[in-house]
C-alpha positions in Angstrom: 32.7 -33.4 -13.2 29.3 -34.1 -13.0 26.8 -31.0 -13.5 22.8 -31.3 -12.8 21.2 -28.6 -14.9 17.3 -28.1 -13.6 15.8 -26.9 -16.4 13.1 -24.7 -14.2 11.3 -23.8 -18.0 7.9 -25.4 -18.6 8.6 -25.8 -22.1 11.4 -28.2 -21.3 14.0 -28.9 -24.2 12.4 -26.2 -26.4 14.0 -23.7 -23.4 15.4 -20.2 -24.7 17.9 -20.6 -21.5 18.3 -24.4 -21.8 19.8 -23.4 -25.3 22.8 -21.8 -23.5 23.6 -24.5 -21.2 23.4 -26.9 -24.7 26.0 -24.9 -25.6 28.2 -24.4 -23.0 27.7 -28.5 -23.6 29.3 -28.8 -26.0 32.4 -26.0 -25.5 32.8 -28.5 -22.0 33.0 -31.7 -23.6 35.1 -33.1 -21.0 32.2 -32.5 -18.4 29.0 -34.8 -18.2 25.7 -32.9 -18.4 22.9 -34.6 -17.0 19.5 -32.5 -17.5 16.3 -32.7 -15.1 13.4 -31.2 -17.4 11.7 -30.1 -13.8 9.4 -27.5 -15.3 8.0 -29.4 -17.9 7.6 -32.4 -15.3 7.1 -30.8 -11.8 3.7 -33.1 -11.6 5.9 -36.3 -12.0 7.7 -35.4 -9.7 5.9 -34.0 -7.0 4.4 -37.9 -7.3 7.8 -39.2 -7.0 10.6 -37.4 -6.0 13.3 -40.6 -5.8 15.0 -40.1 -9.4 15.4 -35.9 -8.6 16.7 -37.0 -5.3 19.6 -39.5 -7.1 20.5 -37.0 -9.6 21.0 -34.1 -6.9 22.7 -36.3 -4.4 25.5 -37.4 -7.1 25.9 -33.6 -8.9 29.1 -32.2 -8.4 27.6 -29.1 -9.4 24.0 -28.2 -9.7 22.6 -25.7 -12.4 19.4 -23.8 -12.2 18.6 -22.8 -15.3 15.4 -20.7 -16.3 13.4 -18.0 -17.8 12.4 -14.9 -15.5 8.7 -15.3 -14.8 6.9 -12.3 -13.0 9.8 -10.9 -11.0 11.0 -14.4 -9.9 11.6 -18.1 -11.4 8.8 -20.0 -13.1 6.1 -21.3 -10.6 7.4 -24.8 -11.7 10.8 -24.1 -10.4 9.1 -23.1 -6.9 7.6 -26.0 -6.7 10.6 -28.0 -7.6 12.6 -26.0 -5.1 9.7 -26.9 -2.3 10.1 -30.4 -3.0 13.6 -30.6 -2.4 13.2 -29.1 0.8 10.6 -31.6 1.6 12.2 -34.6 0.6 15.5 -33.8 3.5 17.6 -34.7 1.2 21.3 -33.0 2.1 22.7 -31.0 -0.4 25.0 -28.7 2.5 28.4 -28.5 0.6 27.4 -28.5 -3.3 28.4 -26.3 -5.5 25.5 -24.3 -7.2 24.8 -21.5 -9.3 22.6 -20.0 -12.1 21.8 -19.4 -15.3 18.5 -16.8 -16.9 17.5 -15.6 -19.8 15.2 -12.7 -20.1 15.0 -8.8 -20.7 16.6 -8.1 -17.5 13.3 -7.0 -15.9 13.9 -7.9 -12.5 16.2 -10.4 -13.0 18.0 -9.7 -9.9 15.1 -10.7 -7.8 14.5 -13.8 -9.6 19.0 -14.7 -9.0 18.5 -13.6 -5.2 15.5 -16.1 -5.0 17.4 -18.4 -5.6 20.5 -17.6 -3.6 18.0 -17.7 -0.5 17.0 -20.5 -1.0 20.9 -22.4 -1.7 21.5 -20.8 1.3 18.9 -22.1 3.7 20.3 -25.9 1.9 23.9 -24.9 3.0 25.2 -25.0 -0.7 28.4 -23.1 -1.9 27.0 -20.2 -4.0 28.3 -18.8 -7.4 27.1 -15.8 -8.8 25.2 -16.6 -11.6 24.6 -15.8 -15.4 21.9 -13.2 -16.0 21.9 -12.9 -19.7 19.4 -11.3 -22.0 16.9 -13.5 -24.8 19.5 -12.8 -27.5 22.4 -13.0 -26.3 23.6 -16.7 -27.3 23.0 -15.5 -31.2 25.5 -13.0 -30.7 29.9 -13.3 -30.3 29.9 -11.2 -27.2 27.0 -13.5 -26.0 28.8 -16.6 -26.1 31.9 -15.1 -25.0 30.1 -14.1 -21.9 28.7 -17.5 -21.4 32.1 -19.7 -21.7 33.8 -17.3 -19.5 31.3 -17.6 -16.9 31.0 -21.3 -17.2 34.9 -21.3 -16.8 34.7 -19.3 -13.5 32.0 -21.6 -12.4 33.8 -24.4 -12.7 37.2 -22.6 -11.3 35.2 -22.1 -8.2 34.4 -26.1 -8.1 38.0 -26.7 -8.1 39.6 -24.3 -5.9 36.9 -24.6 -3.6 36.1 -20.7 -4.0 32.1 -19.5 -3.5 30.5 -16.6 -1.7 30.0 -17.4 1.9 26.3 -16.7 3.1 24.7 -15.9 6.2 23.3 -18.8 8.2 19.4 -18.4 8.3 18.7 -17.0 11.5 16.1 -18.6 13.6 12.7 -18.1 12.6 11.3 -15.1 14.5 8.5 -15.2 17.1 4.7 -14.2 15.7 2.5 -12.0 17.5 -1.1 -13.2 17.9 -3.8 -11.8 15.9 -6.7 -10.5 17.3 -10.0 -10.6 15.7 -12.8 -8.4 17.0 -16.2 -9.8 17.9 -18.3 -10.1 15.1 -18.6 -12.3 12.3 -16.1 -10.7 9.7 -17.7 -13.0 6.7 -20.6 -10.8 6.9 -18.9 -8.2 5.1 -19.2 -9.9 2.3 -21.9 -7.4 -0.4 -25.5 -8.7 0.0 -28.7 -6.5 0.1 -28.7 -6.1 3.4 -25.7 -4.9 4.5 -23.9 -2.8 1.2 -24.5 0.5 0.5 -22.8 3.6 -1.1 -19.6 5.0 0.3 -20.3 8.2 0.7 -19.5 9.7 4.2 -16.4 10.7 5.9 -17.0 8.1 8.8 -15.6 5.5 6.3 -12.6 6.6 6.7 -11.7 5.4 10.2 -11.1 1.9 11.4 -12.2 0.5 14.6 -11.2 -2.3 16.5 -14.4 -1.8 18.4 -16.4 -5.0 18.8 -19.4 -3.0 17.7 -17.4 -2.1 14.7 -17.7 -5.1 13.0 -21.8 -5.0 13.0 -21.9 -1.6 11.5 -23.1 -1.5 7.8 -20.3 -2.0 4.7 -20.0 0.3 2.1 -19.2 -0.3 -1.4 -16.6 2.0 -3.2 -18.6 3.4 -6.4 -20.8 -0.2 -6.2 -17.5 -2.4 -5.9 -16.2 -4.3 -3.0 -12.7 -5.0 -1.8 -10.8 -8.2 -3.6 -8.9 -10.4 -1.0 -6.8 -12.8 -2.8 -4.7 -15.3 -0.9 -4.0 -19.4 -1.0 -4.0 -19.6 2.8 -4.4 -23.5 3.9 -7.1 -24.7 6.3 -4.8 -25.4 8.8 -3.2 -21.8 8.3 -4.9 -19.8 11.5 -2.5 -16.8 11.9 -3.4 -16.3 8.6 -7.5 -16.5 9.3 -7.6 -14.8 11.8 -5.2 -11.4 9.9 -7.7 -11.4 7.0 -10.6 -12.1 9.3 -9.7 -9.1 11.2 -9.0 -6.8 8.1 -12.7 -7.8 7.1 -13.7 -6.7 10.3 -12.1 -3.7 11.0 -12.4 -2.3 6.8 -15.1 -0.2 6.4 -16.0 -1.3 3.1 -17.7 -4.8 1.7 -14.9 -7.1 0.8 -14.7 -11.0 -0.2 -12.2 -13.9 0.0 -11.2 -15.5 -3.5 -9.0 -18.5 -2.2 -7.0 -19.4 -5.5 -5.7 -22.7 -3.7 -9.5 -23.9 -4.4 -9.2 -22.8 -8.2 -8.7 -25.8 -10.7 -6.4 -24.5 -12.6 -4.7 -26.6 -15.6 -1.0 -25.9 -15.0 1.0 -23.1 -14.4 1.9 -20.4 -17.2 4.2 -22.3 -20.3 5.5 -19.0 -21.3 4.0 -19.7 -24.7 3.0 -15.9 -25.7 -0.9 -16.7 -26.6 -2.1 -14.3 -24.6 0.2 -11.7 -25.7 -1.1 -12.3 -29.2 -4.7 -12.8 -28.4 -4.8 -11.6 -24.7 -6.4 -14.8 -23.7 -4.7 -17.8 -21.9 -4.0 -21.2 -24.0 -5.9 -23.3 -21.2 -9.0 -24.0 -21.0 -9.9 -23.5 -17.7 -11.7 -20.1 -17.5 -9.0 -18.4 -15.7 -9.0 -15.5 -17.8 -12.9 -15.1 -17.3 -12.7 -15.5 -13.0 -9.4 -12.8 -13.1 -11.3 -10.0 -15.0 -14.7 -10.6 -13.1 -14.1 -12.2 -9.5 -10.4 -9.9 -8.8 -9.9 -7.0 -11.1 -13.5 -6.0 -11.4 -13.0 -4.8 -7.6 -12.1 -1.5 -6.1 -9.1 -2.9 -4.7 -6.8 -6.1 -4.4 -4.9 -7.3 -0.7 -2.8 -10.2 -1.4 -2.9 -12.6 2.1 -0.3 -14.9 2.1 2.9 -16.8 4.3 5.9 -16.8 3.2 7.0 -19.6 1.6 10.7 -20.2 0.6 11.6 -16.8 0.5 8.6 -15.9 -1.4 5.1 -16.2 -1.7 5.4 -19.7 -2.8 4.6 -22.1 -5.6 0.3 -22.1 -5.8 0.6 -18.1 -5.6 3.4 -18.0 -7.7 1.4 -19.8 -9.9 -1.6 -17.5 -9.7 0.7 -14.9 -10.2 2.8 -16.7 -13.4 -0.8 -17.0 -15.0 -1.5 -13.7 -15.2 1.6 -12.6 -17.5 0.2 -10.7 -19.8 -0.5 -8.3 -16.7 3.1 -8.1 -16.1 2.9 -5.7 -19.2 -0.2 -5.1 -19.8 -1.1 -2.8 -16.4 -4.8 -3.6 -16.8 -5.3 -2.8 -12.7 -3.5 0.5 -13.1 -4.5 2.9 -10.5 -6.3 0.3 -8.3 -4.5 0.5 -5.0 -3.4 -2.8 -3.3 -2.0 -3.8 0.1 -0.7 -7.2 1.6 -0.9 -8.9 4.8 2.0 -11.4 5.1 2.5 -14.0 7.6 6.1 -14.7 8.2 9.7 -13.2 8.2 8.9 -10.3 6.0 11.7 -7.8 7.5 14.2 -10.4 6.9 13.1 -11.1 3.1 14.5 -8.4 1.8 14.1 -10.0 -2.1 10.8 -10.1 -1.3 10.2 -6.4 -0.2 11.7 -5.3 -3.4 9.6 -7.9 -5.4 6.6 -6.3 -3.6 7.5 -2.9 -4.0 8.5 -3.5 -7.7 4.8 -5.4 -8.8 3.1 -2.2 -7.0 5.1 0.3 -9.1 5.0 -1.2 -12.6 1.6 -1.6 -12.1 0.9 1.3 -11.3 -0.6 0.4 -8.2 -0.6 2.7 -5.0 0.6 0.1 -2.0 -1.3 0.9 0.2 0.8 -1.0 3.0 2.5 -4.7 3.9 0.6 -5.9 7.3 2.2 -8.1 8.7 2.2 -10.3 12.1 5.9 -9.7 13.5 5.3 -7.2 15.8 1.5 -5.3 17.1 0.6 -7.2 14.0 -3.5 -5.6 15.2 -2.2 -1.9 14.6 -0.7 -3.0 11.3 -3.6 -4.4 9.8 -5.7 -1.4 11.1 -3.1 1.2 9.4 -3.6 -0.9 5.8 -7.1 -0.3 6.4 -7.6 3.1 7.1 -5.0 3.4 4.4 -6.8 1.5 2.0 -10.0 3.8 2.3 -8.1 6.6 2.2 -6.6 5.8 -1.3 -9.9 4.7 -2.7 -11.9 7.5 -1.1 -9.6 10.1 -2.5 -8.6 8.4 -5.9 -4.5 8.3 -4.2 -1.9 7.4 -6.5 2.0 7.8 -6.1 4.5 8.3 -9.6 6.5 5.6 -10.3 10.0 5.6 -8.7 12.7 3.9 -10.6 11.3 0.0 -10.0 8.1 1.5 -12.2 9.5 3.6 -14.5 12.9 1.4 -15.6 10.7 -1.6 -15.7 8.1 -0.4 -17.8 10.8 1.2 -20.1 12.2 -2.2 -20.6 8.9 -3.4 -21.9 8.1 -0.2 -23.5 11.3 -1.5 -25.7 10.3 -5.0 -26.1 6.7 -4.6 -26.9 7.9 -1.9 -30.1 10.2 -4.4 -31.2 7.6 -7.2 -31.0 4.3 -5.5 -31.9 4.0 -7.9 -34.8 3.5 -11.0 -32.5 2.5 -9.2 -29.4 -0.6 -7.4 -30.8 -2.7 -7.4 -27.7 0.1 -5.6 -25.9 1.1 -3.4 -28.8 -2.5 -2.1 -28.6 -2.5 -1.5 -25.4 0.2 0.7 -25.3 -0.6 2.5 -28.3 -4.4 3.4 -26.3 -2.4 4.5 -23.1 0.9 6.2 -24.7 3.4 4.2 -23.3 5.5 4.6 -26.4 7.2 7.7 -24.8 10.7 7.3 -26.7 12.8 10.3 -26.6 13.9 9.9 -29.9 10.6 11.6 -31.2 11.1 14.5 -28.6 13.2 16.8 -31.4 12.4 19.8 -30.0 14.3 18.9 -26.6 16.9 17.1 -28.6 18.0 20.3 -30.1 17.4 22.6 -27.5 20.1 20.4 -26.1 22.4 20.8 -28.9 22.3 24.3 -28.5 22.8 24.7 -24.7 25.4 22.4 -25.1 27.3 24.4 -27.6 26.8 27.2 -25.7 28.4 25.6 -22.5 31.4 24.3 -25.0 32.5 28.3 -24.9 34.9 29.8 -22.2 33.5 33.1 -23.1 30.0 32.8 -23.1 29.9 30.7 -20.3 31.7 33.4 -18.1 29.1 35.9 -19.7 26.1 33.9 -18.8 26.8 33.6 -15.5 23.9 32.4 -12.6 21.6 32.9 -16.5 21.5 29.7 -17.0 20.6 28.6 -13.7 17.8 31.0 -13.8 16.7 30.1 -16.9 15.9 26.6 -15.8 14.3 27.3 -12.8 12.0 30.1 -14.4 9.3 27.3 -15.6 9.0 26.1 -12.2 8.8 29.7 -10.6 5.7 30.0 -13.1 4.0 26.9 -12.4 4.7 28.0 -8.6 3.8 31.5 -9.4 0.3 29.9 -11.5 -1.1 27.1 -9.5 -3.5 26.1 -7.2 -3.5 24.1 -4.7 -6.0 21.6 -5.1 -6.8 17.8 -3.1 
């Protein structure tokens, strides 16, 4: 059988994950492995796609394999994936499945990226191999990697895959419309910033005369609009161009589709060690001053692929020591998507997920599927809402089980990760219930406790009571404050 591993990793052969599929190599000798390093060599071959093309169009079975890169696969791999699409090639009727390595932080978002996107090819999908950074140095590992392989390759035979949806067709877009007035003049000069410090900020008009009135700064700061939108991208003008308008407060476009950037991230763990980026192109510099240095961030983009595609993906890639690090905690951030975004439900949860581990109030998801002009109003008055009244949200469980799982790493790693090690240290991230020994017996002891028939029946509704009582205090004690 004849298997096409993408390597989606930009460090090509010296892959964590490409060390698996080496292995599974060599326990499958019978099987020719050919490997397309499309990570390392996404620039060659978004010059020439002809050889990729050969390879896929002879594969038996393809295999993606890759690290987890900021919720999803490596920029590289989007691009990759973006070029197969453009090349028509037909790959309907392949077999194809997966293989990661990572900490399991939000792995599953990265494996459904890549179901999506099988599926709009009309490939036979197998679920793939999620497996964690160390698992191939371990028995159980390798186990768990042959057996898999020898499903996969069950599934080839027998003709056995999970059946998915056809895409549906592409829904209908409602027009934006921008109010009268020319929305790059809310951009902070002399003339038109000054202090937000009135209640009227916090409505939004879509008044013509609106968009003449003077912009206010939050606290001397404006807000950041980052997207990659394309000149030729007007649904997507004219939604940011009527969020300027309409948003009380100063705000700018940084369009990172005009930033030179070197390359996408190579997962190379300088910046974790130094907290600066191993290319030379400043990027570090323009993120702190031109995007976090504002009050708050709205991502504008369309969707791409199933997600935000490859140039923000690669904006987004460069920025890993963020995914970490939560530098923009408490900043509030909001999006406004052109495209599908009820039907991406991946990308809902990657959305949802960034917001939370950042600890980052979303403020909302515009977007231009239906009264797409009431949306973007909403995120605005929103937006100044939030930043007016300092708003945050706790973490739900994409926030709090995703920082846990670096909370672990970064311990383990502090040695080689001192930026991040410092940073949590400073903010107490290193919350481990191990050092809570006060709790750990008081457990003990109610648990012994409970282990008796007897006292149990004499203790009654006690106990009940007795762990409500701190909360009847703090009831009983506090103050309502906003």
């Amino acid at each position: 059988m004849n298997i096409l591993v993408i390597n989606g990793s930009p460090k090509g052969s010296y892959s964590i994950t490409l060390q698996t599929v080496l292995y599974l190599e060599k326990q499958f000798p019978q099987h020719k492995f050919t490997i397309l390093h499309a990570g390392q060599r996404i620039r060659a071959y978004a010059k020439d796609f002809s050889a990729a093309a050969k390879e896929l169009e002879e594969a038996d079975l393809i295999l993606f394999s890759y690290p987890v890169y900021t919720f999803i696969a490596p920029s590289q791999l989007h691009h990759f994936i973006a070029l197969i699409k453009e090349s028509g090639i037909d790959l309907s009727g392949k077999f194809v499945t997966q293989i990661t390595t990572s900490k399991h932080f939000y792995d599953v978002t990265a494996h459904r990226y890549i179901q999506d996107n099988c599926q709009d090819l009309g490939m036979k999908f197998i679920r793939g191999l999620s497996a964690d950074m160390d698992d191939l140095l371990t028995e159980e590992g390798r186990r768990d990697a042959r057996k898999f392989f020898a499903y996969a390759l069950w599934c080839v035979k027998h003709d056995s895959y999970e059946p998915l949806p056809k895409p549906g067709a592409p829904a209908a877009h409602m027009p934006v419309r921008v109010p009268d007035g020319n929305a790059a003049a809310s951009a902070p000069s002399s003339s038109n910033v000054s202090s937000l410090n009135s209640e009227t900020a916090d409505t939004v008009s879509a008044d013509p005369a609106a968009a003449k009135k003077t912009k206010h700064t939050m606290r001397g700061k404006d807000v950041v609009i980052v997207t990659d939108c394309r000149p030729d991208d007007a649904q997507l003008q004219n939604m940011i161009a009527r969020f300027q308008t309409v948003l009380p407060l100063a705000s700018r476009v940084v369009n990172i589709r005009e930033y030179p950037f070197s390359g996408g991230c190579l997962g190379c763990f300088n910046c974790a060690i130094s907290g600066k980026c191993i290319y030379k192109d400043n990027f570090d510099a323009f993120l702190r001053r031109d995007i976090q240095g504002g009050a708050a961030i709205i991502y504008a983009f369309s969707i791409e692929d199933h997600s935000m595609g490859w140039v923000f993906k690669q904006y987004d890639d460069r920025q890993f020591c963020n995914g970490h690090r939560t530098v923009t905690m408490g900043m509030p951030m909001g999006y406004l998507i052109s495209g599908d975004y009820s039907r991406e439900f991946n990308l809902q949860m990657i959305i949802e997920g960034r917001a939370e581990v950042g600890g980052n109030f979303l403020a909302g998801v515009a977007t231009d599927e239906t009264d797409p002009d009431r949306a973007i109003n909403r995120l605005a008055k929103t937006l100044v809402y939030a930043l007016r009244r300092r708003y945050s949200q706790p973490q739900n469980f994409y926030g709090v089980g995703g920082m846990k799982i670096f909370r672990d790493l970064i311990y383990l790693m502090q040695g080689m990760m001192k930026a991040d090690h410092a940073f949590y240290k400073a903010h107490g991230q290193y919350d481990f219930p191990q050092k809570k020994k006060g709790t750990v017996l008081k457990m003990y002891l109610v648990g012994a406790l409970l282990s008796s028939p007897k006292i149990k029946s004499k203790m009654g509704n006690k106990m009940n009571e007795g762990m409500i009582a701190p909360y009847k205090k703090a009831i009983k004690n506090g103050t309502l404050r906003v």
